[in-house]
C-alpha positions as CSV (number, residue, x, y, z in Angstrom):
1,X,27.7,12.8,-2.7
2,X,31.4,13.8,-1.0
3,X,32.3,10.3,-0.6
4,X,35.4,9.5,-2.9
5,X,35.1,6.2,-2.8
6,X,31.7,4.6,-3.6
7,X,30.8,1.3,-2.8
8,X,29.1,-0.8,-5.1
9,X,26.6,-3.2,-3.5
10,X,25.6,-6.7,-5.0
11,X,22.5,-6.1,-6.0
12,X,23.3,-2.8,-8.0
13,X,22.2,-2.6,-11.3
14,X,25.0,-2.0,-13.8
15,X,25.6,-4.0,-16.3
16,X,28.5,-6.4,-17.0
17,X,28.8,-6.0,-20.6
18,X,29.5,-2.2,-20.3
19,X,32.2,-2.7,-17.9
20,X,35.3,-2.1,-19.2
21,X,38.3,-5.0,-19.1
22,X,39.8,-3.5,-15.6
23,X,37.1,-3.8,-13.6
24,X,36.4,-7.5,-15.1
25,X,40.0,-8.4,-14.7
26,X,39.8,-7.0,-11.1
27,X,36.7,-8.7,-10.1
28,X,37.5,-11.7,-11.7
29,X,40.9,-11.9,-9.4
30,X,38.8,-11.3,-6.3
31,X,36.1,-14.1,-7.4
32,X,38.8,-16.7,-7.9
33,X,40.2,-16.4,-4.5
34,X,36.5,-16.4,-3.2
35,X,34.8,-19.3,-4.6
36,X,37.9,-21.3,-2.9
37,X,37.0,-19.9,0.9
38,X,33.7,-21.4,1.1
39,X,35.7,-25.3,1.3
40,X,36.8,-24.4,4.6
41,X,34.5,-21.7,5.8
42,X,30.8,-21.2,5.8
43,X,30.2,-17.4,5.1
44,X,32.9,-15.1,3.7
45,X,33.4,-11.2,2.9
46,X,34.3,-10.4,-0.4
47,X,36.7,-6.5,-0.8
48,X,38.0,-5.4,-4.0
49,X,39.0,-2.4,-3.7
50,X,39.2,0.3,-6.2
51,X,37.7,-1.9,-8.9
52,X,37.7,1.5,-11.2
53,X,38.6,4.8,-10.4
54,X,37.3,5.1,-6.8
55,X,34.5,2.7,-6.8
56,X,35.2,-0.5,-4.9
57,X,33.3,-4.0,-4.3
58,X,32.0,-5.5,-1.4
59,X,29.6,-8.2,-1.0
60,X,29.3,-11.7,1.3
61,X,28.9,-14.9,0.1
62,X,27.5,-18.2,1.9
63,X,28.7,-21.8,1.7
64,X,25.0,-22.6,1.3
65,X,24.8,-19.9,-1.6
66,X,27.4,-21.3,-3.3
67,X,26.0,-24.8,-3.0
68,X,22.7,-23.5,-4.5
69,X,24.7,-22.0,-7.4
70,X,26.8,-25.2,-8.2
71,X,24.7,-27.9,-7.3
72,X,23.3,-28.4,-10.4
73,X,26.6,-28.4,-12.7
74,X,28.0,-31.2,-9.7
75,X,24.7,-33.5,-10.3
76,X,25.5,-33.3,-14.4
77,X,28.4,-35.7,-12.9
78,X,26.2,-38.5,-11.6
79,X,25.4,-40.0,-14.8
80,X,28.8,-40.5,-16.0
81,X,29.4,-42.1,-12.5
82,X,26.9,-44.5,-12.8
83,X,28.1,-45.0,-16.2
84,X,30.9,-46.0,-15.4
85,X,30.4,-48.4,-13.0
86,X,27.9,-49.7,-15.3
87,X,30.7,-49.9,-18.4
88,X,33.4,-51.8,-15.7
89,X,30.6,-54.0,-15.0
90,X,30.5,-53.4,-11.0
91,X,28.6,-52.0,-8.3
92,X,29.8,-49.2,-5.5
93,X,30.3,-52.2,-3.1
94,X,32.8,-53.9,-5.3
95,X,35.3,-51.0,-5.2
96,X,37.9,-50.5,-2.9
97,X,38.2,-46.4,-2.7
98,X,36.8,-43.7,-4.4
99,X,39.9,-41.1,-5.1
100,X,38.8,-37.8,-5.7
101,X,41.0,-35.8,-8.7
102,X,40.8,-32.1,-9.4
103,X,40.5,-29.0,-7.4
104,X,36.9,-28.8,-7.1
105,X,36.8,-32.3,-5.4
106,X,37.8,-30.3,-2.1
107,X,34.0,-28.8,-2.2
108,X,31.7,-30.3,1.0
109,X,29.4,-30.2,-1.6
110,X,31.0,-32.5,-4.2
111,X,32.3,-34.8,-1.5
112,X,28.7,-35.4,-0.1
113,X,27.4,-36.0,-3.7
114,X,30.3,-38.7,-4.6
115,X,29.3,-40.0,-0.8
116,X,25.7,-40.2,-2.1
117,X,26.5,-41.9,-5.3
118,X,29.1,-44.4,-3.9
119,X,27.8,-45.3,-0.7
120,X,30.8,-44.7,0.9
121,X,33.0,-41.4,2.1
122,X,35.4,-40.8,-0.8
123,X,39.0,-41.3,0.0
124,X,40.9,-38.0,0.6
125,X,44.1,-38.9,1.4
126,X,45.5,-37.5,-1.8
127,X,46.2,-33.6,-2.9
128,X,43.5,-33.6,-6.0
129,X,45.5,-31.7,-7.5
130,X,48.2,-33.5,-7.9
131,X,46.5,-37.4,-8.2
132,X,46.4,-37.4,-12.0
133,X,50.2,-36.5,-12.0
134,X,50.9,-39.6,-9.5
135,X,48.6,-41.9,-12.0
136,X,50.8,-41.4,-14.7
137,X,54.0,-41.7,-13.0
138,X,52.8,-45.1,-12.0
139,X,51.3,-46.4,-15.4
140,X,54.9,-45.3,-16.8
141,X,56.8,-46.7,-14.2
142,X,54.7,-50.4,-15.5
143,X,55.4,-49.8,-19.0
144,X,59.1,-49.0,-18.2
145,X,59.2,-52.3,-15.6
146,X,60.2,-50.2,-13.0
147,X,57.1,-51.6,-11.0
148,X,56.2,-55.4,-11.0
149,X,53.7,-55.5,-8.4
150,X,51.3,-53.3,-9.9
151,X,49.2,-53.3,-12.4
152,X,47.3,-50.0,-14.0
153,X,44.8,-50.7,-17.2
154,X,43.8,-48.4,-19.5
155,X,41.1,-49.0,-22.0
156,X,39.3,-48.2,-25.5
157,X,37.8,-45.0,-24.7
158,X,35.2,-46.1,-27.9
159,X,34.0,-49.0,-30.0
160,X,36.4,-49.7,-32.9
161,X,34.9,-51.5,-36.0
162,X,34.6,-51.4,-40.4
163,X,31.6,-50.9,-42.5
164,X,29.9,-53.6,-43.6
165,X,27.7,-54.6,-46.5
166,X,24.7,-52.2,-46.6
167,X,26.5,-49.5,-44.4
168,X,26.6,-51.4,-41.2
169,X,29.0,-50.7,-38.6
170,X,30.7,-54.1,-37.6
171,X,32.0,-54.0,-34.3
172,X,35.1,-55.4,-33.3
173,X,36.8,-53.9,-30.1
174,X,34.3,-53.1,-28.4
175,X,34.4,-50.0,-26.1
176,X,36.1,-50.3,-22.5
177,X,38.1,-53.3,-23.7
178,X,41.1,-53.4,-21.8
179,X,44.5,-52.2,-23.7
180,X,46.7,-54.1,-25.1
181,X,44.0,-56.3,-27.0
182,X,44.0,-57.6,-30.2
183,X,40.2,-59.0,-32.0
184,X,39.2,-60.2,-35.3
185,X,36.2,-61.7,-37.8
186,X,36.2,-63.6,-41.1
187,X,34.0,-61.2,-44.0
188,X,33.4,-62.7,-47.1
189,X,32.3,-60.9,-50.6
190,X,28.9,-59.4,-51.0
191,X,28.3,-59.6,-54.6
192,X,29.4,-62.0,-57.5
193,X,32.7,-62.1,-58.9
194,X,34.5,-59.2,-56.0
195,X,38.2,-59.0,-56.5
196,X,38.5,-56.5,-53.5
197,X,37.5,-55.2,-50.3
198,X,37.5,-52.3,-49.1
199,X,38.3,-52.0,-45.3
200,X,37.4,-49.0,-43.9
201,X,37.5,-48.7,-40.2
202,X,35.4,-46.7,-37.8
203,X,35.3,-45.4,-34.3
204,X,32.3,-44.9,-32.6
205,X,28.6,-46.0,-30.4
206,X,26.8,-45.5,-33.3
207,X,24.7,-48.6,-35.4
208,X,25.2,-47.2,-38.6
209,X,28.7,-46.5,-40.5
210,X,27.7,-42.8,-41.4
211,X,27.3,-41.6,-38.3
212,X,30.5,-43.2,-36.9
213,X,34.3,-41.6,-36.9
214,X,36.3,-42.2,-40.0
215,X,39.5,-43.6,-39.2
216,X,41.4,-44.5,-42.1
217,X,40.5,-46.7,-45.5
218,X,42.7,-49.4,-47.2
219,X,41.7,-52.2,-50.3
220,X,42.7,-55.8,-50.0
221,X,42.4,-57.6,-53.1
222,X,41.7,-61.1,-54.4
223,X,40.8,-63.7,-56.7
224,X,38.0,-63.0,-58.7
225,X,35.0,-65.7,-57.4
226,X,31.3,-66.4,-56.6
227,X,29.3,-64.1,-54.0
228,X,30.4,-65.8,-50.5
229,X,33.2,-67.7,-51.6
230,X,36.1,-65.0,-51.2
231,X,37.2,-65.1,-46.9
232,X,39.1,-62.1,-45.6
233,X,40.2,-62.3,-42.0
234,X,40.1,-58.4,-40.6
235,X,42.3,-58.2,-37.0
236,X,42.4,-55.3,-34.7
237,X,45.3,-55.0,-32.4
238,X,45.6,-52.0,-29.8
239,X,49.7,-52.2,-28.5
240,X,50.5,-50.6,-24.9
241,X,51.5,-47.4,-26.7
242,X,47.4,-47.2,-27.9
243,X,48.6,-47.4,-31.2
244,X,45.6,-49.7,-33.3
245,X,47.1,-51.7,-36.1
246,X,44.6,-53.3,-38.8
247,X,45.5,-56.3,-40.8
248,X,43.7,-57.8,-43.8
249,X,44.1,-61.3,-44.8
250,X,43.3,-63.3,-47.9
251,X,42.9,-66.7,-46.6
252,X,43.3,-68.1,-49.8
253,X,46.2,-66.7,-50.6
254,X,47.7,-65.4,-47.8
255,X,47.6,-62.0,-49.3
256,X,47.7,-59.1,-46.3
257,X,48.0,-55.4,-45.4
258,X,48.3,-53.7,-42.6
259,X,47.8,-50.2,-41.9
260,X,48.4,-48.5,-38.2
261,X,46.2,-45.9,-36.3
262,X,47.7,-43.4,-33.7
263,X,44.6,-41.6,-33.1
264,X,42.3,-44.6,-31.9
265,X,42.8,-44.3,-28.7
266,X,44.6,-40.6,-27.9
267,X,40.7,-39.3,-28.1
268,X,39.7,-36.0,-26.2
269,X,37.2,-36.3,-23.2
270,X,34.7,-34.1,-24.8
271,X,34.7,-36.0,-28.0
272,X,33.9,-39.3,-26.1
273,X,31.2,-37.7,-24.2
274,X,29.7,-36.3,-27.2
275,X,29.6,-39.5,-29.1
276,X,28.0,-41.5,-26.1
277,X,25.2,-38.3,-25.9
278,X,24.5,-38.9,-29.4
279,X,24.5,-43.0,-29.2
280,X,21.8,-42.5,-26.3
281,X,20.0,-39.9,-28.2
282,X,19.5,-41.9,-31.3
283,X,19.6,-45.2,-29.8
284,X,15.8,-46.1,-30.8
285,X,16.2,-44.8,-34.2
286,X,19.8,-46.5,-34.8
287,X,18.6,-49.6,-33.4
288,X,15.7,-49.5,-35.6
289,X,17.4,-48.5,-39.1
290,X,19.7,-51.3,-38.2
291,X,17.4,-53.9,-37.8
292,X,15.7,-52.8,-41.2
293,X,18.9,-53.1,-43.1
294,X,19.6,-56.4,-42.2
295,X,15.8,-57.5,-42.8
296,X,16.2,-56.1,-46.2
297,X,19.6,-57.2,-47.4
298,X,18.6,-60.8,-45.9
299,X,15.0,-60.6,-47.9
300,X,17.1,-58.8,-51.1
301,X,19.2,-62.0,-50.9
302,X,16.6,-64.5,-50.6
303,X,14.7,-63.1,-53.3
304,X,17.9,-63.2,-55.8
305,X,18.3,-67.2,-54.4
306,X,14.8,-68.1,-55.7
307,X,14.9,-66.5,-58.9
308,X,18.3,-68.3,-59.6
309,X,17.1,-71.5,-58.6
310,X,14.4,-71.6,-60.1
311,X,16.1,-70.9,-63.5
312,X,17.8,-74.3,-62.5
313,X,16.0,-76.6,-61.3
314,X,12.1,-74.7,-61.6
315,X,10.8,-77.9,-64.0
316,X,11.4,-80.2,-61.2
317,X,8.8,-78.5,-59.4
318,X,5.0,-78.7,-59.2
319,X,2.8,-76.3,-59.7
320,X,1.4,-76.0,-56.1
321,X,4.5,-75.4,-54.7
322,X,5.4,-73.1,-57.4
323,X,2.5,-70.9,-56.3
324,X,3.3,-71.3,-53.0
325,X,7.0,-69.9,-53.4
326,X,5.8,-67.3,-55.3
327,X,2.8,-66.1,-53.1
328,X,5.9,-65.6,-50.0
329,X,8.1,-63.8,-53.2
330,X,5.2,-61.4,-53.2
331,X,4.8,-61.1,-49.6
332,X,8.3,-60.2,-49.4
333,X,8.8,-57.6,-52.2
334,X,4.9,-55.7,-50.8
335,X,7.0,-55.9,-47.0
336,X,10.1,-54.4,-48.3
337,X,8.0,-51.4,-50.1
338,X,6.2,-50.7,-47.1
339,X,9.5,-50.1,-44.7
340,X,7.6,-52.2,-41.8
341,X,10.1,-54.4,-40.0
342,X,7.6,-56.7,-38.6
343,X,5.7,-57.3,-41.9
344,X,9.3,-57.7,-43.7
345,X,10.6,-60.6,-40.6
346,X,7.4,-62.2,-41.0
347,X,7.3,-62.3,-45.1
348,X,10.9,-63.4,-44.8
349,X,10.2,-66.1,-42.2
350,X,7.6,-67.5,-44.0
351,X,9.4,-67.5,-47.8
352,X,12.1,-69.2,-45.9
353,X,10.1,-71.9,-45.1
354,X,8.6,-72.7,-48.1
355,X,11.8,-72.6,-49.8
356,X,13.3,-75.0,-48.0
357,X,12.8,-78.2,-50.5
358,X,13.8,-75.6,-53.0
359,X,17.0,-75.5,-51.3
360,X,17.8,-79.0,-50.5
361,X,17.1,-79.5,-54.0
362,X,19.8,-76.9,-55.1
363,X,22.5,-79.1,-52.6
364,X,21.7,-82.2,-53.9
365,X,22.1,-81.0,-57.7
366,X,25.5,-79.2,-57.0
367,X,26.6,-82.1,-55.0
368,X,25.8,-84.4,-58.0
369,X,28.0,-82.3,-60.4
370,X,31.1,-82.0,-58.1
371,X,34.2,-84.0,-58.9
372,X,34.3,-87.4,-56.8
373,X,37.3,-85.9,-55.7
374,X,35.6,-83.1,-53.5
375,X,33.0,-84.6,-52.2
């Protein structure tokens, strides 16, 4: 009761959200310079005097506390190792070192967990602090040519790729492709008589356009034709300044545009991190609403086929077949109403099949009218 100065114990039972910003700011200091102690010894005194007013803190903390307390925030970590050993295609005993980066590498406990997960004592030889620094002193002093005998790659931190027909996400660099890089496909027209595409290019681990990053949208346009007969050559190039450029080509016409991308590959960790959590999250679902869509545009197609065939070339048919192609028409239009994949590959398998005279017949008329010349 006469002491003038009080100290407060750690298990006292005041509450943090009352305290007023001093005391925070003064326990706060004296935490910071704490935590770090615990590296190099294995049971420390905390003093903060005169928190507020009179009252002062005191309190000891143990390494083995501290490990307790942080353990499961360092384990969060071993996923995104194995990860990335995973994405680089190699296994602990194919790398040379492990380098540790950041403050909190200097932690016994970190260092036994990164021993655990590499098989191997990580490489300490470096000031964590100051290894991230180094790395990009050296990947500039490549791209400069101020060092030949090294090389340092960096790579696409996520998959790059346009919609597609049906809002499928068509992937062209793939994630962890080394940088520079340059990639490309041929797309052709989905419906008859097209006089433009729309390129519209995505970023992203996702299988379905919608729930990918929108990166930018362009229109390359040409000659009015037939479903399938229109070819546009899409190429993704990533320079050594990360900079994505995206070129459209009308390889009829040699008609192109090109648009560039500075934010492909600038992308925060966080944002990565939360696209992968969401591409494992939904990876069933994805892979199943993908599969679907292509059953049902290929069945949607197969279905338009018959019908205009057999406006064509139907008398040339007998009846028995007739029936036949028309019981697998059926089939297909009762799979695609009741959303089963398996029932839809099945129906489309088997109307496939039966049309396959049907289709041979379709060659040999179109061949028959062609010019001598283009045959």
């Amino acid at each position: 009761g006469d002491e003038k100065e009080r100290a407060i114990s750690s298990d006292s039972k005041f509450q943090i959200a009352e305290w007023k910003p001093e005391r925070k700011a003064r326990l706060r200091e004296g935490s910071l310079a704490a935590k770090h102690r615990p590296s190099t010894e294995t049971e420390i005194a905390i003093n903060v005097p005169f928190v507020e007013g009179s009252e002062s803190f005191s309190t000891t903390l143990g390494r083995d506390e501290l490990e307790r307390i942080a353990l499961p925030i360092v384990e969060q970590t071993r996923a995104h190792c194995l990860r990335s050993l995973a994405d680089a295609k190699l296994s602990p005993n194919d790398l040379d070192e492990v380098i540790l980066a950041g403050g909190v590498t200097r932690m016994p406990l970190v260092r036994r967990v990164v021993g655990e997960i590499f098989g191997r004592e990580p490489n300490t030889s470096q000031n964590p602090d100051e290894v991230v620094a180094l790395g990009a002193t050296i990947q500039a002093g490549i791209l400069s040519g101020a060092m030949l005998d090294m090389v340092l790659l960096d790579v696409t931190p996520l998959s790059l790729g346009i919609e597609t027909f049906g809002g499928l996400m068509s992937v062209i660099i793939p994630r962890n492709s080394t940088i520079p890089t340059r990639a490309g496909e041929m797309f052709t027209t989905a419906v008859h008589n097209q006089t433009a595409m729309s390129i519209k290019i995505l970023q992203g681990e996702r299988e379905m356009a919608r729930d990918n990053w929108p990166l930018g949208q362009f229109e390359i346009e040409f000659e009015r034709a037939p479903k399938g007969i229109a070819r546009v050559g899409v190429q993704f190039e990533i320079d050594a300044n990360g900079i994505l450029h995206v070129l459209a080509r009308d390889t009829k016409t040699g008609a192109e545009k090109i648009v560039e991308i500075n934010s492909a590959v600038d992308v925060s960790d966080e944002a990565v991190e939360a696209m992968l959590a969401e591409s494992l999250d939904h990876a069933f679902d994805d892979m199943s609403e993908r599969v679907w869509t292509e059953l049902e545009l290929k069945a949607n197609e197969m279905l338009a086929a018959v019908e205009s065939a057999f406006r064509i070339v139907g008398e040339d048919f007998d009846s028995d077949e007739k029936e036949t192609i028309a019981r697998c028409v059926g089939e297909v239009r009762g799979a695609l109403q009741s959303r089963e994949g398996a029932k839809l590959k099945l129906a489309n398998e088997a109307l496939d099949a039966a049309t396959q005279h049907l289709a041979a017949v379709m060659v040999q008329r179109a061949m028959d009218r062609a010019p001598v010349s283009e045959r």
